[in-house]
C-alpha positions in Angstrom: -37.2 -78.1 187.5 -35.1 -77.7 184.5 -36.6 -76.1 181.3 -37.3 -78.3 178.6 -36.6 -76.5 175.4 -39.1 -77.2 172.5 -37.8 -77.8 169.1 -38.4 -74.9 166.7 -41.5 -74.9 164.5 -40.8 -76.0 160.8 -40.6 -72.5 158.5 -42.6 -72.7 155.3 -40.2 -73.1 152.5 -42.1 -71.3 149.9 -41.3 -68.1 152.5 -37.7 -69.3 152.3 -37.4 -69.9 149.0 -39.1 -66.2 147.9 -36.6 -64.8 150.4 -33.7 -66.1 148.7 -35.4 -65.0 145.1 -35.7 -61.5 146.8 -31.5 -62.0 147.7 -30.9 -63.1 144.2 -32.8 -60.2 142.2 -30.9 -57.6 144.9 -27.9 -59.2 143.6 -28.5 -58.5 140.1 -29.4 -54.6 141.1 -26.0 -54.6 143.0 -24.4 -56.5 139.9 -24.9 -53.3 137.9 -23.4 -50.8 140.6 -20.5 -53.3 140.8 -20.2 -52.5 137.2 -20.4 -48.7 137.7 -17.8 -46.0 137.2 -18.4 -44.1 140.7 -19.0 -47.4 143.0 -17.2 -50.6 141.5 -17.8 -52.6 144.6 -18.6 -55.7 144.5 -18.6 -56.6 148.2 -22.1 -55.6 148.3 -23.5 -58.1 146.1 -21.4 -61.2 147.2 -22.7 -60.5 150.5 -26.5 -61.1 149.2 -25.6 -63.7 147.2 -24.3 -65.9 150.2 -27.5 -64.8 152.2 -29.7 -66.8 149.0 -27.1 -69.2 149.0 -27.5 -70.0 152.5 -31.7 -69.5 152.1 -31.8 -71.6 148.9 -29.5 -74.6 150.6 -31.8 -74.0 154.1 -35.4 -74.0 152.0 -34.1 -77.8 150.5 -33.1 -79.2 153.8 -36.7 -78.3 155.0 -38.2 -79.7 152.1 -35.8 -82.8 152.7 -36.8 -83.3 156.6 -39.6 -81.3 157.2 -38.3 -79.6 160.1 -36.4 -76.3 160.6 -33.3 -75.8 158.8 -29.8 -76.0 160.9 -28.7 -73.0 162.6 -25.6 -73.1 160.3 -23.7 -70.5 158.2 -21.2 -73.0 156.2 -22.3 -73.8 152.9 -20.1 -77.0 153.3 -22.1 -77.8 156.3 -25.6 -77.3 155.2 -24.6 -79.0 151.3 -23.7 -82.2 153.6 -26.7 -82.0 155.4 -28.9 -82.2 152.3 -30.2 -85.9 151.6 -28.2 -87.6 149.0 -30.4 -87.5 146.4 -31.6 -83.7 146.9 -27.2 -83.3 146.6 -27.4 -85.2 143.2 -29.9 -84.0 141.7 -28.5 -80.4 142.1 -24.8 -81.0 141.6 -23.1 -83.0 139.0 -20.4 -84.3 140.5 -18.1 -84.5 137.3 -18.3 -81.0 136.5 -19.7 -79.3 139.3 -21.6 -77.7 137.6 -25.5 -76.3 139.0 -28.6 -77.1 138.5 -31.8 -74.7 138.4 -33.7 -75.3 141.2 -37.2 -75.3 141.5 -39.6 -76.4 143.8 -42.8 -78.2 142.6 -44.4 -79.4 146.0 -47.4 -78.2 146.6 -48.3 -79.8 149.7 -47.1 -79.2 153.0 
C-alpha cells in the first residue's frame, strides 16, 4: 500500500513574522560589530538578514494562501509566488523601492 503523504499544517504567521523581527533586531546588534575595530565582518549579519528576508516573504505567502509557505530558499522564487497584489502593494515597481510591512489581520 503506498503511503499517502499529508500536506503540512499551515504555520501561524504571527510566529513567522516575530521570527523574522527577532532576525532583523539580531541584524542591527551584528550591524554594530560589522562596524567595530576588532571584528569588521559583515558576513554575519547578511546571513540573518536573508533568514528575515526569507521569513518575512514566507509569513506573506501564508497570509496570501493560507497554507504553509514553499519549501524554497530563492527570494526570486518566493517574491513570484506572492499574489499579485500582496507584490504591488510591497514593491513599487518604478523605483523598487520597499514598503514597510505590517500585518493587520487579526483573524486566522
Amino acid at each position: 500500500m503506498p503511503k499517502v503523504k499529508l500536506p503540512k499544517p499551515t504555520p501561524d504567521y504571527r510566529k513567522m513574522y516575530q521570527l523574522a523581527e527577532h532576525y532583523s533586531e539580531a541584524s542591527r546588534i551584528l550591524e554594530q560589530q560589522a562596524k567595530g575595530k576588532e571584528w569588521g565582518c559583515s558576513a554575519p549579519q547578511l546571513l540573518v538578514d536573508s533568514f528575515a528576508v526569507e521569513l518575512y516573504l514566507k509569513c506573506l505567502f501564508v497570509l496570501d494562501t493560507n497554507i504553509a509557505p514553499l519549501e524554497e530558499h530563492n527570494w526570486e522564487k518566493l517574491f513570484d509566488s506572492l499574489l499579485s497584489h500582496t507584490q504591488t502593494s510591497y514593491v513599487t515597481p518604478s523605483t523598487e523601492s520597499y514598503a514597510p510591512i505590517t500585518f493587520c489581520r487579526t483573524s486566522t
